[in-house]
C-alpha positions in Angstrom: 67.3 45.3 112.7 63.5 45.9 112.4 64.3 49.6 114.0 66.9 50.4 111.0 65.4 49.1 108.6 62.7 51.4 109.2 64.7 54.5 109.3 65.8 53.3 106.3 62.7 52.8 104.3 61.5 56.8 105.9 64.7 57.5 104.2 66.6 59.0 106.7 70.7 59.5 107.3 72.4 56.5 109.5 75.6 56.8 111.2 76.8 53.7 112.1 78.7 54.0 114.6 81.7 51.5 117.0 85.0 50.7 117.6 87.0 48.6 115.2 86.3 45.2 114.1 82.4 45.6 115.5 80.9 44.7 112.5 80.1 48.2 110.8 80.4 47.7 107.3 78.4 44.2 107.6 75.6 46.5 109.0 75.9 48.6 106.2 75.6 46.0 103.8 72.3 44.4 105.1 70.6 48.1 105.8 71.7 49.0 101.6 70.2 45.4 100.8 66.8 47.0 102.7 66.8 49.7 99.7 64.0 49.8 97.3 65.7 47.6 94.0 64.8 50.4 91.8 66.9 53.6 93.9 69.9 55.0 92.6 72.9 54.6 94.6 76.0 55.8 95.4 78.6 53.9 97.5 81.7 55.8 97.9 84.4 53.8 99.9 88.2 52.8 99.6 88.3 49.7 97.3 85.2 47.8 96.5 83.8 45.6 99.4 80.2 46.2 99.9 78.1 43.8 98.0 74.6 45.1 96.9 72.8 43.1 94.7 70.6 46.4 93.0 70.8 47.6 89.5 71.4 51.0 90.1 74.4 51.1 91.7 77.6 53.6 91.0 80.5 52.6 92.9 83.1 55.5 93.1 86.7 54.3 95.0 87.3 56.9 97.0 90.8 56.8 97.5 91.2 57.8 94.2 90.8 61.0 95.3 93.7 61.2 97.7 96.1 63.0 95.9 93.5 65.4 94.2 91.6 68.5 95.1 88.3 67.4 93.3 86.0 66.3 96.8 84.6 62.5 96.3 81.7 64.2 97.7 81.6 67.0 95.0 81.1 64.1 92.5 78.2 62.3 94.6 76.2 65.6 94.3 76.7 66.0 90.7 75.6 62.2 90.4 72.2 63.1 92.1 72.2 59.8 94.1 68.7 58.9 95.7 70.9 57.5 98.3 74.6 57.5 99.5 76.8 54.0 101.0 79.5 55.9 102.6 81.8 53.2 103.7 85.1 53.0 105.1 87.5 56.1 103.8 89.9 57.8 105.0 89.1 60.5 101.7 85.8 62.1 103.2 86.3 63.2 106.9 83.8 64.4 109.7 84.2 67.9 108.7 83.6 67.4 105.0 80.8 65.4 105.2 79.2 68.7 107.4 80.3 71.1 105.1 78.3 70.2 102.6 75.1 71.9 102.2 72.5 70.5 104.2 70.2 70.0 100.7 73.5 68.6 98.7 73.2 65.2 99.9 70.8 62.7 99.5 70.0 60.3 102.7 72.8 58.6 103.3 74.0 55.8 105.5 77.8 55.5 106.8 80.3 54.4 108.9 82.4 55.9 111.4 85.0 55.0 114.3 83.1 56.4 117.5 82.3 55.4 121.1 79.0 56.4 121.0 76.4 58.8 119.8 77.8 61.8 121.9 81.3 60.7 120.7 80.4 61.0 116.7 78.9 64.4 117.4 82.1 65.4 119.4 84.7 64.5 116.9 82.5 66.2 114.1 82.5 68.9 116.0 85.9 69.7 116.4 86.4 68.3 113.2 84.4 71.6 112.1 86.3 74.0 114.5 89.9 72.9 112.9 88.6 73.3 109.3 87.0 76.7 110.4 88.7 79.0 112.9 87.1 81.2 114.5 83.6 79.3 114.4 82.0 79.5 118.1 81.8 75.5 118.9 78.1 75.7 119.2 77.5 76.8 116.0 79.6 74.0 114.9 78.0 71.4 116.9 74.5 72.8 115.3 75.7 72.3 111.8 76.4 68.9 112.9 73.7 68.3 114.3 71.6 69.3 110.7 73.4 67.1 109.0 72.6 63.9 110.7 69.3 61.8 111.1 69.9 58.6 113.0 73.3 57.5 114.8 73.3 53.7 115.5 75.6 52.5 118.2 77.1 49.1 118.0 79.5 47.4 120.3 81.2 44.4 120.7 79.2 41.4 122.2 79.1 37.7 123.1 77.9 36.4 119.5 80.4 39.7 117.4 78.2 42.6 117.8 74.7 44.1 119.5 73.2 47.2 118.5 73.8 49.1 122.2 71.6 52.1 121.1 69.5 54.3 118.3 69.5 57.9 118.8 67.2 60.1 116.9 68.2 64.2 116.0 64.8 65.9 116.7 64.4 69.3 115.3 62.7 71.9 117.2 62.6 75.2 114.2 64.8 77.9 114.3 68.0 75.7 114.5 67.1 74.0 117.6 68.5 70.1 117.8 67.8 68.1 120.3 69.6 64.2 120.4 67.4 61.3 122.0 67.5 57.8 122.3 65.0 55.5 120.4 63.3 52.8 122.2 64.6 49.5 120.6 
């Protein structure tokens, strides 16, 4: 807990990441409780179930957006967020959410169904390579790789859930990623 919240105070992107039912969107919840009071936020998820007690808040039901070509995301960026919830949706996928321009969104934290670190990364990935034919999978995996901070692995445990891992995207210039795990 005292590892995320960190991350979240240096205000950097989360990926929450586990299988079903691990506890995701309660992890959510508690890091956007952690948020300075005063930031503007945006949580963009189907229906309305995370509860933050902040001010700012603009809640935005993303399935609205399933039968239209306007991009949930599209409106974030126009709202100019200081940080974005991304809960549970089936309206933003992988590939979107790396499409955008790396400067378009603001830190964000969100969920997502995935093994593992290395799983996340995979499916966004080819994620990327069915929205873009023709673009050379490592190119696809950097993109992916720019757009993400921090990718928190949960997994089911004796007492619900146990953070199982923290891994960090270091940047070495010229496009150079490298993923690592934190010491927790």
């Amino acid at each position: 807990a005292q590892v995320l919240a960190q991350l979240v105070g240096m205000r950097r992107s989360v990926a929450i990441v586990g299988p079903v039912g691990v506890g995701k969107r309660t992890v959510l919840n508690a890091l956007g409780q952690q948020l300075d009071p005063a930031t503007r936020i945006v949580v963009l998820e189907d229906g309305q179930r995370l509860r933050l007690g902040h001010d700012q808040v603009v809640r935005i039901d993303a399935a609205v957006f399933n039968d239209t070509a306007t991009s949930p995301l599209r409106v974030v960026q126009r709202l100019r967020p200081e940080c974005l919830l991304l809960g549970d949706t089936s309206s933003v996928s992988l590939d979107e959410l790396f499409s955008v321009p790396n400067d378009g969104l603001p830190p964000w934290l969100g969920v997502f169904v995935a093994r593992d670190a290395g799983d996340l990364i995979e499916r966004a990935t080819h994620a990327m390579l069915l929205r873009y034919p023709g673009l050379a999978e490592a190119t696809a995996q950097a993109r992916v790789l720019r757009g993400l901070d921090t990718i928190a692995v949960f997994v089911p445990g004796e007492q619900g859930y146990a953070l199982a891992s923290v891994c960090e995207v270091l940047r070495h210039g010229a496009g150079g990623e490298q993923l690592i795990e934190l010491a927790l």
